[in-house]
Biopython code that builds the backbone (N, CA, C, O; Angstrom):
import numpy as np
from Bio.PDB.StructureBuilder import StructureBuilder

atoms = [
    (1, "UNK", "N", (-8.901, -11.139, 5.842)),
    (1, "UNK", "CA", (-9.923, -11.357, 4.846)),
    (1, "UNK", "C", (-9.432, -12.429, 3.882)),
    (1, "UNK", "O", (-8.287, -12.274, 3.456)),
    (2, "UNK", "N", (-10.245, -13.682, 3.400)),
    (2, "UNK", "CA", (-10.033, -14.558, 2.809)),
    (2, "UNK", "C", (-10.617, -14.651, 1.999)),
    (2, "UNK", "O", (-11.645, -15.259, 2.297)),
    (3, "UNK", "N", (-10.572, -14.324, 0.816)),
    (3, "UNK", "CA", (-11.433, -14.433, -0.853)),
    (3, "UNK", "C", (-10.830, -14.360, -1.519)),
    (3, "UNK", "O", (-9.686, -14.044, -1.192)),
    (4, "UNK", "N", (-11.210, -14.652, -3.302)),
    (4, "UNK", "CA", (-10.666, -15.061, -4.500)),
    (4, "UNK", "C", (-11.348, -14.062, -5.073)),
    (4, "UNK", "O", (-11.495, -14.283, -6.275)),
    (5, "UNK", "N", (-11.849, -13.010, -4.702)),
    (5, "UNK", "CA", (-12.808, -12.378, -5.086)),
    (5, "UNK", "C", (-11.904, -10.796, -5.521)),
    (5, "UNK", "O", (-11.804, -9.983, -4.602)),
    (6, "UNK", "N", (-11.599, -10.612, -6.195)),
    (6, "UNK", "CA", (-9.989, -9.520, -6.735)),
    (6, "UNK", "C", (-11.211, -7.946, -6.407)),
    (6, "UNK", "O", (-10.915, -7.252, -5.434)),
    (7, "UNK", "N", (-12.099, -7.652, -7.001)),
    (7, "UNK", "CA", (-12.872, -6.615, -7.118)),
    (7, "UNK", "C", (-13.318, -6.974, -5.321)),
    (7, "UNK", "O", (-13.377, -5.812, -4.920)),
    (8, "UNK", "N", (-13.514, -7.498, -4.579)),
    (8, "UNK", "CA", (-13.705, -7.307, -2.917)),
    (8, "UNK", "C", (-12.527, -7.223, -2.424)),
    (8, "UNK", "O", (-12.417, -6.444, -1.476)),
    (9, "UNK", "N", (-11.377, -7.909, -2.842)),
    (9, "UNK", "CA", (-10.335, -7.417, -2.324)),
    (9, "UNK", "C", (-9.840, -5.407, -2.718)),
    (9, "UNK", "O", (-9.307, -4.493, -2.089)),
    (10, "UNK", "N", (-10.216, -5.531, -3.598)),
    (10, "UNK", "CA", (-10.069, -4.163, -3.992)),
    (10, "UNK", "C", (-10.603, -2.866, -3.074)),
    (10, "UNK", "O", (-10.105, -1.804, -2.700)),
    (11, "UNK", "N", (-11.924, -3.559, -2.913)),
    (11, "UNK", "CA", (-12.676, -2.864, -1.953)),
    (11, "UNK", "C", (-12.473, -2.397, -0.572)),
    (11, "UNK", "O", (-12.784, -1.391, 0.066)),
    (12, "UNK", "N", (-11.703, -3.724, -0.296)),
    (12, "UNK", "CA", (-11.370, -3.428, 1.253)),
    (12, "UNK", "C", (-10.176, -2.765, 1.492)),
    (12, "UNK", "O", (-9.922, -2.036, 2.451)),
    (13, "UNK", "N", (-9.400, -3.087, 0.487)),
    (13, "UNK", "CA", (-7.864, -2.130, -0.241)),
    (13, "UNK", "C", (-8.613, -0.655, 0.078)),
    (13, "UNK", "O", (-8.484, -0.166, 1.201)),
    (14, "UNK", "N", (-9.203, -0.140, -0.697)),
    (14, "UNK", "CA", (-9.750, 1.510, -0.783)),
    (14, "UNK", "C", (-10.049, 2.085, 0.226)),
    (14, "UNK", "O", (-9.618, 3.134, 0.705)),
    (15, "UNK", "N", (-11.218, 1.009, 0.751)),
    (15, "UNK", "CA", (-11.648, 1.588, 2.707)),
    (15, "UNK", "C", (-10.477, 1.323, 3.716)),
    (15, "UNK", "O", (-10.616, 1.512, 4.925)),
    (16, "UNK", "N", (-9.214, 0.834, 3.097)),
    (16, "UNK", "CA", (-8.552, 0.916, 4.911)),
    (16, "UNK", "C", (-8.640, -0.206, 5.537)),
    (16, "UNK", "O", (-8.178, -0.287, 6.676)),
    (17, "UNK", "N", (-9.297, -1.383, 4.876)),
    (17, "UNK", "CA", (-9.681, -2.488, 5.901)),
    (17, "UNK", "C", (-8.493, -3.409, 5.438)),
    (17, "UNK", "O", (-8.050, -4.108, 6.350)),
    (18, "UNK", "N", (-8.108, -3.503, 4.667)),
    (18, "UNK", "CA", (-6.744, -5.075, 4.331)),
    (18, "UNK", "C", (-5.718, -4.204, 3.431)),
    (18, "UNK", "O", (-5.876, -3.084, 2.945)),
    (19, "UNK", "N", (-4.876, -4.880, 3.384)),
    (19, "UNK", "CA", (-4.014, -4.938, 2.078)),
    (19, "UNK", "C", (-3.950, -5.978, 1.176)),
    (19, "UNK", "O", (-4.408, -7.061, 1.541)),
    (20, "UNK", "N", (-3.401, -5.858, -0.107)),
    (20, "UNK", "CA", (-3.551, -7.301, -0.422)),
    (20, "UNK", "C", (-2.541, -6.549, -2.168)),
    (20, "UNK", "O", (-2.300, -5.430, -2.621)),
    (21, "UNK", "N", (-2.234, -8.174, -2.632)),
    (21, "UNK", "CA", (-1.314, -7.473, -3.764)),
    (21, "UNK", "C", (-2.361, -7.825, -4.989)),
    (21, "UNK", "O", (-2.800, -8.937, -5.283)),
    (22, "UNK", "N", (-2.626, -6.598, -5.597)),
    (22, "UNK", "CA", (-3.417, -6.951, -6.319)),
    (22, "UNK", "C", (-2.837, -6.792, -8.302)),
    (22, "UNK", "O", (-1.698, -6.420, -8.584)),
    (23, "UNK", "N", (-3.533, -7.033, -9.018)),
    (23, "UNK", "CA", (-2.953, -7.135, -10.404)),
    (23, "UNK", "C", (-3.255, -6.025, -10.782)),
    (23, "UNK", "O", (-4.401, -5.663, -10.519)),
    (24, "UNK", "N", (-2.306, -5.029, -11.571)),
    (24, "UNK", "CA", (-2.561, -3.216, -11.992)),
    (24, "UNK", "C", (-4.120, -3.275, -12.540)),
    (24, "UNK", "O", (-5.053, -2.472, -12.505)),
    (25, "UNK", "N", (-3.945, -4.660, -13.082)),
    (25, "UNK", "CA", (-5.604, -4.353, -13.981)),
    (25, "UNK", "C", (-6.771, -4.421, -13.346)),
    (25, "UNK", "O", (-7.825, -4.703, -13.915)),
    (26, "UNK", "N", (-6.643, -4.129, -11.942)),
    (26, "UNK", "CA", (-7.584, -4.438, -11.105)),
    (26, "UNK", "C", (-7.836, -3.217, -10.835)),
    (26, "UNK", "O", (-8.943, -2.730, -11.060)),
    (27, "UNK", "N", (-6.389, -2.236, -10.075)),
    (27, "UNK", "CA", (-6.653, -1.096, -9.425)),
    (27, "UNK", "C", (-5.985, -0.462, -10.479)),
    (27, "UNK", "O", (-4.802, -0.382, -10.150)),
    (28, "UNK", "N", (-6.162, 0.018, -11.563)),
    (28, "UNK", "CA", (-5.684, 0.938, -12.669)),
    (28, "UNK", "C", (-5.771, 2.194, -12.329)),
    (28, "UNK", "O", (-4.889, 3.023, -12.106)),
    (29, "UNK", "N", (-7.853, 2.326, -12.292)),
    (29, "UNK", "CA", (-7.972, 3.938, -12.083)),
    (29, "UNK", "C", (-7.536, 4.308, -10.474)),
    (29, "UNK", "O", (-7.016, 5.358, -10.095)),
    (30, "UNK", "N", (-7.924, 3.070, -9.603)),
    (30, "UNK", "CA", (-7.225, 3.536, -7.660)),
    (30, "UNK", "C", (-5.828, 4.013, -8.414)),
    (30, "UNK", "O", (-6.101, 5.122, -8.873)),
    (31, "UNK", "N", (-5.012, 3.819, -8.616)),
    (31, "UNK", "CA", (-3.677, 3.578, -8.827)),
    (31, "UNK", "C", (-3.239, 5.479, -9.429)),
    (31, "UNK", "O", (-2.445, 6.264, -8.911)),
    (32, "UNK", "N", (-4.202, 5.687, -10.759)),
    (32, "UNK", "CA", (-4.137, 6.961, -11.296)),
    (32, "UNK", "C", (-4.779, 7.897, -10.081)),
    (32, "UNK", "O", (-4.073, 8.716, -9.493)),
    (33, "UNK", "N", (-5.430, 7.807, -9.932)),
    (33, "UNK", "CA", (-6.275, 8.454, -8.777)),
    (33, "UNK", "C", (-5.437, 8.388, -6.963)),
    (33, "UNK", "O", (-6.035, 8.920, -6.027)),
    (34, "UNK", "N", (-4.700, 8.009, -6.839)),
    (34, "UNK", "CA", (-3.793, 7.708, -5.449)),
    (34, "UNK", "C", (-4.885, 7.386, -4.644)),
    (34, "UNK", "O", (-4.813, 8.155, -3.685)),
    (35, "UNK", "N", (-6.047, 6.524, -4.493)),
    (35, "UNK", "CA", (-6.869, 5.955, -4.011)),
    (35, "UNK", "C", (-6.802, 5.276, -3.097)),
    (35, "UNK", "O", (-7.427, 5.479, -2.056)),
    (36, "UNK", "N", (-5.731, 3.964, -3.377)),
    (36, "UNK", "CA", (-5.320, 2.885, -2.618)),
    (36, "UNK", "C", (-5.091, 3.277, -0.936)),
    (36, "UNK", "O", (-4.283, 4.205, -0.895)),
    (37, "UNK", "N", (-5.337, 3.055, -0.159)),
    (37, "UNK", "CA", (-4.853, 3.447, 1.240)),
    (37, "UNK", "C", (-3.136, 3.185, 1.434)),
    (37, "UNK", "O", (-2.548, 2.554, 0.555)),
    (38, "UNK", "N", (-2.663, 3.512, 2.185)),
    (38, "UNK", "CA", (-0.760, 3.480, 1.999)),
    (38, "UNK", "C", (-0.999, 2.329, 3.513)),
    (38, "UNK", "O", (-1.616, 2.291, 4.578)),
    (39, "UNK", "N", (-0.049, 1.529, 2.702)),
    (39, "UNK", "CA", (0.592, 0.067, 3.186)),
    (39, "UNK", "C", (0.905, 0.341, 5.024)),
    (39, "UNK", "O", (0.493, -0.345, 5.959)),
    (40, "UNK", "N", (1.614, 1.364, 5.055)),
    (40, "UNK", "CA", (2.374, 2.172, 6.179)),
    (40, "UNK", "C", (1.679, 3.880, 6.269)),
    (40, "UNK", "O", (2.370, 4.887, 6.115)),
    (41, "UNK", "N", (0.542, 3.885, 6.484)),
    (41, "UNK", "CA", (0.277, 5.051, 6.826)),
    (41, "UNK", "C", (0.654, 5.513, 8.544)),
    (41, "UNK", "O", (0.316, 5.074, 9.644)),
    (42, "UNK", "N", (1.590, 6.703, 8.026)),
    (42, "UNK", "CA", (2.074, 7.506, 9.268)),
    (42, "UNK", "C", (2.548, 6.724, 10.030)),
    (42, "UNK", "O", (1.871, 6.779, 11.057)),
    (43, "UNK", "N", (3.409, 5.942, 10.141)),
    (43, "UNK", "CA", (4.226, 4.689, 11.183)),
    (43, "UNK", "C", (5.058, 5.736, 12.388)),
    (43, "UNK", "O", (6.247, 5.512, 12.619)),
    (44, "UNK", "N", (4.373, 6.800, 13.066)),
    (44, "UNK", "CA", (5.578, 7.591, 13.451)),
    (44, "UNK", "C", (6.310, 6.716, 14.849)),
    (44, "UNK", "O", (6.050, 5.582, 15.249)),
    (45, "UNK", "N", (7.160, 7.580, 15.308)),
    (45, "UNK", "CA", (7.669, 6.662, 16.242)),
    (45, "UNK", "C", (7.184, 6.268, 16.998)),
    (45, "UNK", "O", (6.417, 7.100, 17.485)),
    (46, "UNK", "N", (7.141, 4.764, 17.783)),
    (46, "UNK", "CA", (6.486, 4.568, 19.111)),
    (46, "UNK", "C", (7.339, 4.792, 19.984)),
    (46, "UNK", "O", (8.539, 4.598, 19.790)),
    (47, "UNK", "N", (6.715, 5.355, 21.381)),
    (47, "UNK", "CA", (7.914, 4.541, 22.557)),
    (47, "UNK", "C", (7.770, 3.304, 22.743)),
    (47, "UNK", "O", (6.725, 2.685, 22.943)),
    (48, "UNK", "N", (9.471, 2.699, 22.638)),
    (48, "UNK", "CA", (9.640, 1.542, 23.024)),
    (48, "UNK", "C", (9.907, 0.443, 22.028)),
    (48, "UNK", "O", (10.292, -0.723, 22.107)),
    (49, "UNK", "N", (9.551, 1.270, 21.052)),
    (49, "UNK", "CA", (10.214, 0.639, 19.569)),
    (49, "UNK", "C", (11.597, 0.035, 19.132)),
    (49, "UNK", "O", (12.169, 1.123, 19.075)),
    (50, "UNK", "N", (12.220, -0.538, 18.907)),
    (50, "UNK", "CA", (13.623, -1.120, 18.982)),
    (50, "UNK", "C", (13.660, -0.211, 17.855)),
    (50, "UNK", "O", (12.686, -0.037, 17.122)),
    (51, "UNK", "N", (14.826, 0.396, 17.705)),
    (51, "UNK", "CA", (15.726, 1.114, 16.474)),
    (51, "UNK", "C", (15.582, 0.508, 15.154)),
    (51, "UNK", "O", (14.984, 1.077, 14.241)),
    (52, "UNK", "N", (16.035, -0.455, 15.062)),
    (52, "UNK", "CA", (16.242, -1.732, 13.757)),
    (52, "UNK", "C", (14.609, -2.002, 13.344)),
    (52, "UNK", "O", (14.438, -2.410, 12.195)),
    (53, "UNK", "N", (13.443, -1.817, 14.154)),
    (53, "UNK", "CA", (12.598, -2.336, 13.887)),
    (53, "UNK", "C", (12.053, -0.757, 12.773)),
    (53, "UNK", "O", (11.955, -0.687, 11.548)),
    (54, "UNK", "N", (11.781, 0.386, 13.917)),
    (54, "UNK", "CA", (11.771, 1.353, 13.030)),
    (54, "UNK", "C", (12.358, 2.125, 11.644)),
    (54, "UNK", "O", (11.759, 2.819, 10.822)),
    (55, "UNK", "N", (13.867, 1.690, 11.731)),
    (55, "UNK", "CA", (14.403, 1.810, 10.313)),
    (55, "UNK", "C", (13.862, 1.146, 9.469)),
    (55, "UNK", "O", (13.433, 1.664, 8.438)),
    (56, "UNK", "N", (13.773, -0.046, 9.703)),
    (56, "UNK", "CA", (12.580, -1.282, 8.770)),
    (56, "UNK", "C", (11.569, -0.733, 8.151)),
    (56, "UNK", "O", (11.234, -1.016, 7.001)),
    (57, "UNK", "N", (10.896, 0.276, 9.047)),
    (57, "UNK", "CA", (9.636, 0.121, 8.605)),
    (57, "UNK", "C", (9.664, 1.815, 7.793)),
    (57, "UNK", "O", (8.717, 2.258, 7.142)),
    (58, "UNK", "N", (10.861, 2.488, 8.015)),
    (58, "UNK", "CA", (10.879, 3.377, 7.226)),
    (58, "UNK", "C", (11.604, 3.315, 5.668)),
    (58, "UNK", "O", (11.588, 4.019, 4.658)),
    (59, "UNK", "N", (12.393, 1.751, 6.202)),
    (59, "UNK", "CA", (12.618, 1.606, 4.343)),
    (59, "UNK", "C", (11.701, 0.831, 3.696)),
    (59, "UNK", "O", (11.698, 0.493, 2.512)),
    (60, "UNK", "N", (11.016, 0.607, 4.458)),
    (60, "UNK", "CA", (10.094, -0.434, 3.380)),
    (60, "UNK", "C", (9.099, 0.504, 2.966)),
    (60, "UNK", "O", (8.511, 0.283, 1.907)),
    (61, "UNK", "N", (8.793, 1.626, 3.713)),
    (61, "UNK", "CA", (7.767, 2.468, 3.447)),
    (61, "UNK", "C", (8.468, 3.445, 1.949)),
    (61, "UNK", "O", (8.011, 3.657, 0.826)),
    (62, "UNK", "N", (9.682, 3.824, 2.598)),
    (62, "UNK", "CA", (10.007, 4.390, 1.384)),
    (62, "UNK", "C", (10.356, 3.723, -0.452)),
    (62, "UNK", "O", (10.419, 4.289, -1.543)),
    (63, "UNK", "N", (10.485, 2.512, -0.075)),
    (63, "UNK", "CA", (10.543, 1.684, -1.476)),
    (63, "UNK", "C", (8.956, 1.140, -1.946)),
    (63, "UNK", "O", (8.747, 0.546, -3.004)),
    (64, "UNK", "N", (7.887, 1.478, -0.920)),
    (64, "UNK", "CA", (6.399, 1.324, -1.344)),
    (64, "UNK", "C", (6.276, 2.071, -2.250)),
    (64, "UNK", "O", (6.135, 1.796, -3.441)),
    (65, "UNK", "N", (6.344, 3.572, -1.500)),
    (65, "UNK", "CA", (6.434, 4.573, -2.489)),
    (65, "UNK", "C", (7.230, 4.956, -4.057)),
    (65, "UNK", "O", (7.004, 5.578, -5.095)),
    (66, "UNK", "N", (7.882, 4.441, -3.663)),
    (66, "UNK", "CA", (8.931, 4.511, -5.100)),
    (66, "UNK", "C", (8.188, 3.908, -6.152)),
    (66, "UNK", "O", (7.741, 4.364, -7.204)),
    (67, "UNK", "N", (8.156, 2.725, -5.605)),
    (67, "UNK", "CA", (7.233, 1.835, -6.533)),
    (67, "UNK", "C", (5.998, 2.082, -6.783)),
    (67, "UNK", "O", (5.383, 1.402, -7.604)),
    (68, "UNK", "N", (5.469, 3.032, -6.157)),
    (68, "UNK", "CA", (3.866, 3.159, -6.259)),
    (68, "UNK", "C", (4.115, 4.119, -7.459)),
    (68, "UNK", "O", (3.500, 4.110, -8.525)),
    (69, "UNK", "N", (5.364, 5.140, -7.007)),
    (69, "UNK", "CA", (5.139, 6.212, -8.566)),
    (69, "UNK", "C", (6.048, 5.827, -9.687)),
    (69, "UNK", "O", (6.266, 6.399, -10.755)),
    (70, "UNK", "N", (6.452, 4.889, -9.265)),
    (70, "UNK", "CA", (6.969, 4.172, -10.563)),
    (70, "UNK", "C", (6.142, 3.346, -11.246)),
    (70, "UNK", "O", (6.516, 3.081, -12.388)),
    (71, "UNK", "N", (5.032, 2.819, -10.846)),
    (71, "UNK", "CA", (4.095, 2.015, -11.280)),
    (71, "UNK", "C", (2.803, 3.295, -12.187)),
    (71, "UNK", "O", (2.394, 3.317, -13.348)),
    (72, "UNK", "N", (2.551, 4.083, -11.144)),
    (72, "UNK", "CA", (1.608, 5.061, -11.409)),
    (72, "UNK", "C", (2.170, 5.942, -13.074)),
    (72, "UNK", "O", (1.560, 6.107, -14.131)),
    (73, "UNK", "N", (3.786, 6.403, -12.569)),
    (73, "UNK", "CA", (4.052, 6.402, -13.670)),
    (73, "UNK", "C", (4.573, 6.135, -15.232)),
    (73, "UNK", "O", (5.120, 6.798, -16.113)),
    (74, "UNK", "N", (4.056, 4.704, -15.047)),
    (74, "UNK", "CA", (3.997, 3.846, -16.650)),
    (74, "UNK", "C", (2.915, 3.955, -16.865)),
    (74, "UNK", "O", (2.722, 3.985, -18.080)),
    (75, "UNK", "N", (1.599, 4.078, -16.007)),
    (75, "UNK", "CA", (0.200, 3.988, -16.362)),
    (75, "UNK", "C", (-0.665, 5.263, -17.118)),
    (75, "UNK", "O", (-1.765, 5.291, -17.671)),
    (76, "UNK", "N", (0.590, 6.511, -16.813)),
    (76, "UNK", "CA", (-0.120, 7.654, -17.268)),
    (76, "UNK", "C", (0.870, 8.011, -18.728)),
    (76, "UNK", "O", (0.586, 8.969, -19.447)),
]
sb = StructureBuilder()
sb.init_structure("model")
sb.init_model(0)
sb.init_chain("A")
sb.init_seg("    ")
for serial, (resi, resn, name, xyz) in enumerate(atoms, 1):
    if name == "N":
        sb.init_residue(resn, " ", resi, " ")
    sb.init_atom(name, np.array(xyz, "f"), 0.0, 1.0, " ", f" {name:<3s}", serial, name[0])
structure = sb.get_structure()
């Protein structure tokens, strides 16, 4: 998805359709509300997955999170 459009990006953020990095002042209440769809939802293992690739994607998932309630919690 290609727009300048922060409130459609938002949109498609909520339904599941993109990701995108958006400014807190955009998704404030998504943000209080755990709204946002997760970056890495359920990545479980595949077969055939290289090792290194899956650790990857379980630390990046886990520093999403960190940051999501570290963000969430300055906002409350």
């Amino acid at each position: 998805m290609v727009t300048e459009d922060l409130i459609a990006r938002r949109g498609a953020v909520v339904h599941g359709a993109a990701s995108a990095d958006l400014p807190s002042t955009v998704v404030t209440d998504q943000l209080v509300t755990g709204e946002p769809a997760e970056l890495l939802p359920d990545h479980s293992r595949r077969v055939g997955m290289l090792p290194a690739v899956q650790t990857l994607l379980d630390v990046l998932a886990e520093r999403i999170r960190a940051a999501d309630d570290w963000r969430v919690s300055r906002l409350t």
